[in-house]
ChimeraX commands (.cxc) that place a marker at each C-alpha (Angstrom):
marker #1 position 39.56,15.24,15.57 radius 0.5
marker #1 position 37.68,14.12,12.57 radius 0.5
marker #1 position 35.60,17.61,11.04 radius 0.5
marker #1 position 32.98,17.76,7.94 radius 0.5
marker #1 position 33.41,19.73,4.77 radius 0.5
marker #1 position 30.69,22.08,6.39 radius 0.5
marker #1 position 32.25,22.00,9.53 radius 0.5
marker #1 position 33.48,26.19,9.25 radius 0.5
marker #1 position 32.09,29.52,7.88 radius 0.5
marker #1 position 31.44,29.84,4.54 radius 0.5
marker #1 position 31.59,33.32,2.68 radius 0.5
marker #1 position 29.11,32.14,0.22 radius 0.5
marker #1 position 26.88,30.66,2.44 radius 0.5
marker #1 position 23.66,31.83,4.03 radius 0.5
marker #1 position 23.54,33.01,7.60 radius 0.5
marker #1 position 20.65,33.05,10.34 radius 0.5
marker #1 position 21.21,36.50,12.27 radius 0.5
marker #1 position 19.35,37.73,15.69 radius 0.5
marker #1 position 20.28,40.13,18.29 radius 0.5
marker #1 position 18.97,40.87,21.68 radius 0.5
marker #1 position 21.60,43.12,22.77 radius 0.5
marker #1 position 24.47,41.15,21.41 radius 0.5
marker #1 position 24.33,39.87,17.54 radius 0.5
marker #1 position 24.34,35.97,16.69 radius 0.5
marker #1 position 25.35,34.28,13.79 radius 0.5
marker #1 position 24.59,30.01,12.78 radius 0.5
marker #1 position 25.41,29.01,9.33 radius 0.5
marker #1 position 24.29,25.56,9.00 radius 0.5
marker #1 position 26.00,23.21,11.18 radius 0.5
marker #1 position 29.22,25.27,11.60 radius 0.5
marker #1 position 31.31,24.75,14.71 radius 0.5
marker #1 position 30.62,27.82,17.11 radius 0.5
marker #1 position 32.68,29.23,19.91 radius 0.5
marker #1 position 30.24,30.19,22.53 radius 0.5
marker #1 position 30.22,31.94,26.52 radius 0.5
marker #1 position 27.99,32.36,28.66 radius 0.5
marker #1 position 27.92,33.63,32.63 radius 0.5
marker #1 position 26.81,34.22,36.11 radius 0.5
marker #1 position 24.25,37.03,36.37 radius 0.5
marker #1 position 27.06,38.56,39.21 radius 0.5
marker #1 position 29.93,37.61,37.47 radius 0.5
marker #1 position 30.75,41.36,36.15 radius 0.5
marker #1 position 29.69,44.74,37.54 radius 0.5
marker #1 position 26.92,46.73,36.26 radius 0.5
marker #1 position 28.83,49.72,36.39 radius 0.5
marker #1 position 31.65,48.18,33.96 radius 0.5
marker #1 position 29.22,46.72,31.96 radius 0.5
marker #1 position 27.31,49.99,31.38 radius 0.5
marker #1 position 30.57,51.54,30.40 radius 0.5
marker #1 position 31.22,48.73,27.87 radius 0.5
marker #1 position 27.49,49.30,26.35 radius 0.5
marker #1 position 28.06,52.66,25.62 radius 0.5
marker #1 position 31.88,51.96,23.75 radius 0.5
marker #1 position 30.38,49.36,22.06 radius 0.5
marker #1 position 27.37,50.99,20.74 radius 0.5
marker #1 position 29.26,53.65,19.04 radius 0.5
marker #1 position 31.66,51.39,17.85 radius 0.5
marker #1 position 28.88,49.23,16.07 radius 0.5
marker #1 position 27.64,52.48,14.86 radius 0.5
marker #1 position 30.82,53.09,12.68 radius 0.5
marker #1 position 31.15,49.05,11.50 radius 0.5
marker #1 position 27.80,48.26,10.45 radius 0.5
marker #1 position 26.80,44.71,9.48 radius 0.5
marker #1 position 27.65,42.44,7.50 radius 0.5
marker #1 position 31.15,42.52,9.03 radius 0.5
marker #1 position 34.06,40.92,7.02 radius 0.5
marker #1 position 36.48,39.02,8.58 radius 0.5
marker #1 position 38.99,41.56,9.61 radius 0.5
marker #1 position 36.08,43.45,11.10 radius 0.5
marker #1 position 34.61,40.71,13.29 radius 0.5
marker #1 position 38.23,39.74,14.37 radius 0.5
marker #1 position 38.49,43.44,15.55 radius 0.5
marker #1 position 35.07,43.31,17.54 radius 0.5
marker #1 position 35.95,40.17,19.21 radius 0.5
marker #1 position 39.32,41.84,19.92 radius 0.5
marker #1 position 37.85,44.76,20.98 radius 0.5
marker #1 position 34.74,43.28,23.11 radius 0.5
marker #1 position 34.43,40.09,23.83 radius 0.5
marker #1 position 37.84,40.04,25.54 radius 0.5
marker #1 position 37.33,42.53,27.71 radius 0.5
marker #1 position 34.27,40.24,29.15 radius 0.5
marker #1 position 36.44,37.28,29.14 radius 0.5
marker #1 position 39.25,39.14,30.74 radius 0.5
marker #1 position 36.78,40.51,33.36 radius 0.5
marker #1 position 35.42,37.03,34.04 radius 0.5
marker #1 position 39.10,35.43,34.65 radius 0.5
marker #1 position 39.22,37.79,37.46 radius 0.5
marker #1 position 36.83,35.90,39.71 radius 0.5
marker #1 position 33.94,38.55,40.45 radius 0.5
marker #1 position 30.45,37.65,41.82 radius 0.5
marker #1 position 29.10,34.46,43.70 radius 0.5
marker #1 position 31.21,32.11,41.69 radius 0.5
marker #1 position 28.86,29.26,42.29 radius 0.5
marker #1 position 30.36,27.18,39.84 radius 0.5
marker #1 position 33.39,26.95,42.49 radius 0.5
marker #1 position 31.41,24.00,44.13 radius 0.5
marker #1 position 32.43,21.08,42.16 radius 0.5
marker #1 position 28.75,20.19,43.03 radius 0.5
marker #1 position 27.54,23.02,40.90 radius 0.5
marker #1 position 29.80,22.67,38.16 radius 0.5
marker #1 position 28.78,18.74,37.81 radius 0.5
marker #1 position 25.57,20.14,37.19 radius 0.5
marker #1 position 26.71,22.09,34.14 radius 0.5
marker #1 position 28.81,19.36,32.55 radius 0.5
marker #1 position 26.28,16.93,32.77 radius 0.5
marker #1 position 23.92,19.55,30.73 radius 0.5
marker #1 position 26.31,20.07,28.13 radius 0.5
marker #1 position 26.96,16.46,27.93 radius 0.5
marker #1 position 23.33,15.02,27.69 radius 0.5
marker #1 position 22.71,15.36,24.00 radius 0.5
marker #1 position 26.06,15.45,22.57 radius 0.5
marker #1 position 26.65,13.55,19.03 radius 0.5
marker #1 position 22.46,13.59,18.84 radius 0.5
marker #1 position 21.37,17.81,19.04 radius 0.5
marker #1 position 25.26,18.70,18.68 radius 0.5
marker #1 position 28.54,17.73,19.14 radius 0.5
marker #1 position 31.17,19.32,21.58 radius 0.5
marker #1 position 34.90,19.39,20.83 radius 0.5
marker #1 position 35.63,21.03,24.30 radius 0.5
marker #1 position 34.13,23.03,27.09 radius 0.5
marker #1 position 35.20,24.08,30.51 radius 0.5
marker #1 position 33.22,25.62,33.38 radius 0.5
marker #1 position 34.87,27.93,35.22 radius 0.5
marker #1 position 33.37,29.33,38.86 radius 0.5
marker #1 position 31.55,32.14,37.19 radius 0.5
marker #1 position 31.11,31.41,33.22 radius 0.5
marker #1 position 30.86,28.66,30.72 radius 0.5
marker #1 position 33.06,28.03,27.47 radius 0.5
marker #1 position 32.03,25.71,24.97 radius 0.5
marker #1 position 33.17,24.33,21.42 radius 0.5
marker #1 position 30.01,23.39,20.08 radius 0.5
marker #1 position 28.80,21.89,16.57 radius 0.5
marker #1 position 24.63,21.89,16.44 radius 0.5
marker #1 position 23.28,19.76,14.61 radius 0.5
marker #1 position 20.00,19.36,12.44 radius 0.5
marker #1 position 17.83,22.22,12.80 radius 0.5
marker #1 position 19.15,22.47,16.56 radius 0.5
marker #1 position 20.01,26.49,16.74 radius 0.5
marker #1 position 22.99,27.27,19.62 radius 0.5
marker #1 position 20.19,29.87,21.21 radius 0.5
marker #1 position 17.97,27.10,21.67 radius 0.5
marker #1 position 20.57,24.67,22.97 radius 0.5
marker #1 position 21.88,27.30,25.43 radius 0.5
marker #1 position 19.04,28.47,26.64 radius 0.5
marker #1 position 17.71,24.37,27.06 radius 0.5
marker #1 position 20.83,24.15,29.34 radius 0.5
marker #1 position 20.40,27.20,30.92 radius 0.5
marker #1 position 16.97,26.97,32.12 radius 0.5
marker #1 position 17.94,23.29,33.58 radius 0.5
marker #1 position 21.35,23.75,34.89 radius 0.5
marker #1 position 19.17,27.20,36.94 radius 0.5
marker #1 position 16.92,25.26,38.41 radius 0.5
marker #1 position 18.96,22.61,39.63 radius 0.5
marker #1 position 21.95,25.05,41.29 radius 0.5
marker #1 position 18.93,27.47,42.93 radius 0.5
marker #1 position 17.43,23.62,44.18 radius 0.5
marker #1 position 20.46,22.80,45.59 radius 0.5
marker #1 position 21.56,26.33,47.22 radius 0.5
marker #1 position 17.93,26.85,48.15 radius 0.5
marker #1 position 17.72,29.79,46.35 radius 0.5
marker #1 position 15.32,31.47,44.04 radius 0.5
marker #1 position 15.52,34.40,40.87 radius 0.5
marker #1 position 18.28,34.91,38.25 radius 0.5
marker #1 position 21.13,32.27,38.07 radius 0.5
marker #1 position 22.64,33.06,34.46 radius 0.5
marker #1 position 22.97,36.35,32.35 radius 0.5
marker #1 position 20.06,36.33,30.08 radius 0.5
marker #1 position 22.97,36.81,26.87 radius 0.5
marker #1 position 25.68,34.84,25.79 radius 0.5
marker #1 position 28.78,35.54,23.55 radius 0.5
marker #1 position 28.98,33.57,20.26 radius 0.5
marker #1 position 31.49,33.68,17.08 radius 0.5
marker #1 position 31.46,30.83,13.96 radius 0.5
marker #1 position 34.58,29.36,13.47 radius 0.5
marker #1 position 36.02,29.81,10.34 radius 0.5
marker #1 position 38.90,27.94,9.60 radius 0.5
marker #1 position 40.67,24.67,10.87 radius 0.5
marker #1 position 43.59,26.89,12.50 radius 0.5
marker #1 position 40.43,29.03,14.35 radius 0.5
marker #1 position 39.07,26.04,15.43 radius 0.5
marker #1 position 42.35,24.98,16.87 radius 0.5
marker #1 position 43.20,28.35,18.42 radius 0.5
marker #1 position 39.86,28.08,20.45 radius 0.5
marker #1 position 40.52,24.56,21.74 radius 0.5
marker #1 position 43.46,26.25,23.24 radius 0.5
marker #1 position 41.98,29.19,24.71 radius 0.5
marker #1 position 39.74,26.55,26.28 radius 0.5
marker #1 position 41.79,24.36,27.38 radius 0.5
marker #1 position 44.55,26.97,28.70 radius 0.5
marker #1 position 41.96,29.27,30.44 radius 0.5
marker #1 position 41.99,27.65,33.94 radius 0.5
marker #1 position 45.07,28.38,33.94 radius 0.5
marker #1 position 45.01,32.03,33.09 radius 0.5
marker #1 position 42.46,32.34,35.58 radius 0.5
marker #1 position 44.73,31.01,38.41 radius 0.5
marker #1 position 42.10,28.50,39.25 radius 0.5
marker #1 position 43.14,25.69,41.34 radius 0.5
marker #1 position 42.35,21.94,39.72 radius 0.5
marker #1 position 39.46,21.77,42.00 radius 0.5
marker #1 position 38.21,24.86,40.68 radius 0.5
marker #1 position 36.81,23.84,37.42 radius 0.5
marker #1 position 35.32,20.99,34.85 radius 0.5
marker #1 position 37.74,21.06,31.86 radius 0.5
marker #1 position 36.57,17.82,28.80 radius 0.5
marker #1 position 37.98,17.77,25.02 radius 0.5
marker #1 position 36.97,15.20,22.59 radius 0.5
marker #1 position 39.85,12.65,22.04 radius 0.5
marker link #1:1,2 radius 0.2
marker link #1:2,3 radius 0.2
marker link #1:3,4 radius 0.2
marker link #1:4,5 radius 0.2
marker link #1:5,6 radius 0.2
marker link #1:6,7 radius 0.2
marker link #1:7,8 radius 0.2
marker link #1:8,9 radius 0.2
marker link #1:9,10 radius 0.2
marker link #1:10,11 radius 0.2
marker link #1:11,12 radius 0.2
marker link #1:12,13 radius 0.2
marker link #1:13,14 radius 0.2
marker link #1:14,15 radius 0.2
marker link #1:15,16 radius 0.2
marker link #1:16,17 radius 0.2
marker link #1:17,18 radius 0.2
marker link #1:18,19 radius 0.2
marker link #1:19,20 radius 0.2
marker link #1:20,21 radius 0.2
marker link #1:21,22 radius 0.2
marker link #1:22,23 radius 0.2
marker link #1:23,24 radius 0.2
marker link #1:24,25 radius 0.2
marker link #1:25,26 radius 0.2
marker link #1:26,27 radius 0.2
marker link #1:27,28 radius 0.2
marker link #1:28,29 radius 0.2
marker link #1:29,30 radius 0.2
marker link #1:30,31 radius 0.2
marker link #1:31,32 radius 0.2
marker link #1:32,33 radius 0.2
marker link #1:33,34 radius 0.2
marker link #1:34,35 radius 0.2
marker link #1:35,36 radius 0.2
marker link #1:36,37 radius 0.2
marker link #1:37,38 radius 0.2
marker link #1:38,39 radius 0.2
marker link #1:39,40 radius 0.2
marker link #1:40,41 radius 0.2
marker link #1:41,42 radius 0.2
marker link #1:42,43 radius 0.2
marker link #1:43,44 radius 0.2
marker link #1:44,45 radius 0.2
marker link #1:45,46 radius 0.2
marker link #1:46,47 radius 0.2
marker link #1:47,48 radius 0.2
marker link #1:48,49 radius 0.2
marker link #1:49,50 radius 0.2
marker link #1:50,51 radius 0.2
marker link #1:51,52 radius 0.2
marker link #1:52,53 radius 0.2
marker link #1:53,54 radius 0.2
marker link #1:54,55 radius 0.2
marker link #1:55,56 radius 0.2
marker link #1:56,57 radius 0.2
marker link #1:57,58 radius 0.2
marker link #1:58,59 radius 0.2
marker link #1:59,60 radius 0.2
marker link #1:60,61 radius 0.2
marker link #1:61,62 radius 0.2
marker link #1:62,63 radius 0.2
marker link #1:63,64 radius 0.2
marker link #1:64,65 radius 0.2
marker link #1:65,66 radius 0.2
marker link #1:66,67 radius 0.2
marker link #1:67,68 radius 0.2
marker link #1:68,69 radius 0.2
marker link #1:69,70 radius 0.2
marker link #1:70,71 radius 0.2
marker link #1:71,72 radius 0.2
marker link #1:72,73 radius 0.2
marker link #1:73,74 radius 0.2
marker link #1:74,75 radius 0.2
marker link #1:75,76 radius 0.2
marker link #1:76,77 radius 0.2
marker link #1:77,78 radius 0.2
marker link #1:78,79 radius 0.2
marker link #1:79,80 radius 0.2
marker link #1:80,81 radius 0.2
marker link #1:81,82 radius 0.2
marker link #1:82,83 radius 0.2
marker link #1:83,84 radius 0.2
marker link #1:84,85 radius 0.2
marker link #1:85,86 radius 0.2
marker link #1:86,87 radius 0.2
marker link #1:87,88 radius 0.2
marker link #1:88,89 radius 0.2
marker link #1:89,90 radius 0.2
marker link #1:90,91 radius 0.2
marker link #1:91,92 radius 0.2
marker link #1:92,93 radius 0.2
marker link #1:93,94 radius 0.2
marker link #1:94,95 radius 0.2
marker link #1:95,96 radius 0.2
marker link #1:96,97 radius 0.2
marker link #1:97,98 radius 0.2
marker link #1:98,99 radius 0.2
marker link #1:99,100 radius 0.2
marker link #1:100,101 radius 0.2
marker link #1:101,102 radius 0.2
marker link #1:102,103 radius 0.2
marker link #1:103,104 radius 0.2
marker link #1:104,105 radius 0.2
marker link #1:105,106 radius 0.2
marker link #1:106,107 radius 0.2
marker link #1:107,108 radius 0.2
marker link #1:108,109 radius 0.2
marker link #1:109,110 radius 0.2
marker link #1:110,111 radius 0.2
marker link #1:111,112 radius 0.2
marker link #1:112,113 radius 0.2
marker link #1:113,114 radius 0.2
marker link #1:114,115 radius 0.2
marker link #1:115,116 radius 0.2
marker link #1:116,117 radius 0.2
marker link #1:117,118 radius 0.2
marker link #1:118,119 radius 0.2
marker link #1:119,120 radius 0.2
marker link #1:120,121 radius 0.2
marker link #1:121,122 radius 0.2
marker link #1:122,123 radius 0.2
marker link #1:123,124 radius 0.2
marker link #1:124,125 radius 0.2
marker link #1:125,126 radius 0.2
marker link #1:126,127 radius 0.2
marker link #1:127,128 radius 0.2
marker link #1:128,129 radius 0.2
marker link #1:129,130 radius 0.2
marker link #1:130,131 radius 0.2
marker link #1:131,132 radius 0.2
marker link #1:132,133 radius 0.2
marker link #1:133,134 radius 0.2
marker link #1:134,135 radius 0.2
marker link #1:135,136 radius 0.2
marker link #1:136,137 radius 0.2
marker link #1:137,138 radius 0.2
marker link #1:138,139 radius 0.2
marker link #1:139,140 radius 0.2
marker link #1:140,141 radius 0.2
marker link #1:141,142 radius 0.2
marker link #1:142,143 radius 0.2
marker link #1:143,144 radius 0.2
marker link #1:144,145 radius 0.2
marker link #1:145,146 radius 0.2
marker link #1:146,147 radius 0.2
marker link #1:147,148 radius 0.2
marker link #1:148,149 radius 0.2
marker link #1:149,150 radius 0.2
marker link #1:150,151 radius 0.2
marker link #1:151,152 radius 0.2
marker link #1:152,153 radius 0.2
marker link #1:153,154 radius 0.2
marker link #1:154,155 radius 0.2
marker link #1:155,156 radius 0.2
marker link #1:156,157 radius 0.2
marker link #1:157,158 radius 0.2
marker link #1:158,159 radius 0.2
marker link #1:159,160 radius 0.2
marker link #1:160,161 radius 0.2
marker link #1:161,162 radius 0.2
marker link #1:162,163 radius 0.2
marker link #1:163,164 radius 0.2
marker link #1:164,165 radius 0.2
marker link #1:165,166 radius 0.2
marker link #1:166,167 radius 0.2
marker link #1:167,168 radius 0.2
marker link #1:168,169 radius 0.2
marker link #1:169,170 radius 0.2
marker link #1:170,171 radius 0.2
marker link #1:171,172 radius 0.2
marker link #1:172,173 radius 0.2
marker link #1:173,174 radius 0.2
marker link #1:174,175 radius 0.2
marker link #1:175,176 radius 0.2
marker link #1:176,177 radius 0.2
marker link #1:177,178 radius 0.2
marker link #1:178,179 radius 0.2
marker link #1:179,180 radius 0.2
marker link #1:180,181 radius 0.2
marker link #1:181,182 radius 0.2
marker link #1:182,183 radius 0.2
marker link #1:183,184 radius 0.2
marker link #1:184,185 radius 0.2
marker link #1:185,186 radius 0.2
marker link #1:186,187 radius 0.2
marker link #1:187,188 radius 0.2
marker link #1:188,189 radius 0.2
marker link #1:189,190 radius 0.2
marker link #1:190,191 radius 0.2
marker link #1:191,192 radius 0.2
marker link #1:192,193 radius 0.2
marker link #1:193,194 radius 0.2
marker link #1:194,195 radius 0.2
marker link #1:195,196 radius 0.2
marker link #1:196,197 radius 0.2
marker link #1:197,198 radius 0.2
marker link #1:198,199 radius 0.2
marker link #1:199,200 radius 0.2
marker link #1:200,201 radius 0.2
marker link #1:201,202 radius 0.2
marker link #1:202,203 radius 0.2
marker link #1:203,204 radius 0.2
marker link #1:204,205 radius 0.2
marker link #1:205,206 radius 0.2
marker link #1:206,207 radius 0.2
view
């Protein structure tokens, strides 16, 4: 795969930060590693537990992290979720290949004009995605662009109305060519960690 000198984090570069209840990075036109999932796909009660851990860990490792610290967050929190998410929980729309179709052709409608993808896979209850925006096209803006859509086209076909997606997402910059290549195979390997059938889920990586 052919990458750009500004392809991955950059020290000495600036960064665009915002937080809702989780924090987001873009630098530029960095590659970014980002999640996002079913409304039902984890338990309140486990997320409210999570919350509170996380909140007083944050409160000991305020920001600007370096890169030891935001490896130990990521260890720390964001694979919990993932690790919750393999396990199935929820309404798992994204089961029906109808659904998932949906999704994929989202994620592939602008690609190589607003960004490029390198990989994504949608699983029955949560999205990964390998992502390069470009331009002044921010990943919040793209995500929530193929959230809104991808909603209102799954609650049209299942008839259904209110909440399809959690209103947050996960998100980390990549910062080296050996990151980059460590995501591609958490990608492309998590169907399988999941124990989802071939059926089960929309895997694509660019050639």
């Amino acid at each position: 795969m052919v990458k750009s000198a500004i392809s991955f984090y950059r020290a000495d570069g600036g960064l665009e930060k915002h937080r809702r209840n989780l924090p987001h990075w873009q630098q530029d036109e960095v590659w970014v590693y980002a999640t996002w999932r079913l409304a039902d796909s984890i338990p309140q009660s486990k997320l409210n537990q999570w919350k509170v851990e996380r909140s007083d860990w944050m409160s000991r490792h305020p920001e600007p992290w370096d890169e030891t610290t935001e490896s130990e967050y990521h260890e720390r929190f964001s694979q919990k979720i993932d690790e919750w998410l393999d396990k199935g929980m929820g309404s798992c729309v994204l089961r029906d290949s109808r659904n998932a179709k949906i999704v994929a052709w989202a994620i592939r409608h602008f690609d190589d004009d607003r960004y490029r993808i390198a990989s994504f896979v949608v699983i029955p209850n949560h999205v990964h995605v390998l992502i390069q925006p470009k331009g002044d096209n921010t990943v919040s803006k793209i995500l929530k662009s193929w959230k809104g859509f991808t909603a209102r086209e799954i609650n049209r076909r299942l008839g259904s109305k209110g909440t399809l997606w959690q209103n947050e997402y996960w998100d980390r910059l990549i910062r080296s060519e050996r990151h980059f290549f460590k995501v591609l195979e958490y990608i492309r390997e998590n169907p399988t960690k999941a124990k989802l059938a071939q059926r089960e889920y929309i895997f694509e990586e660019r050639e």
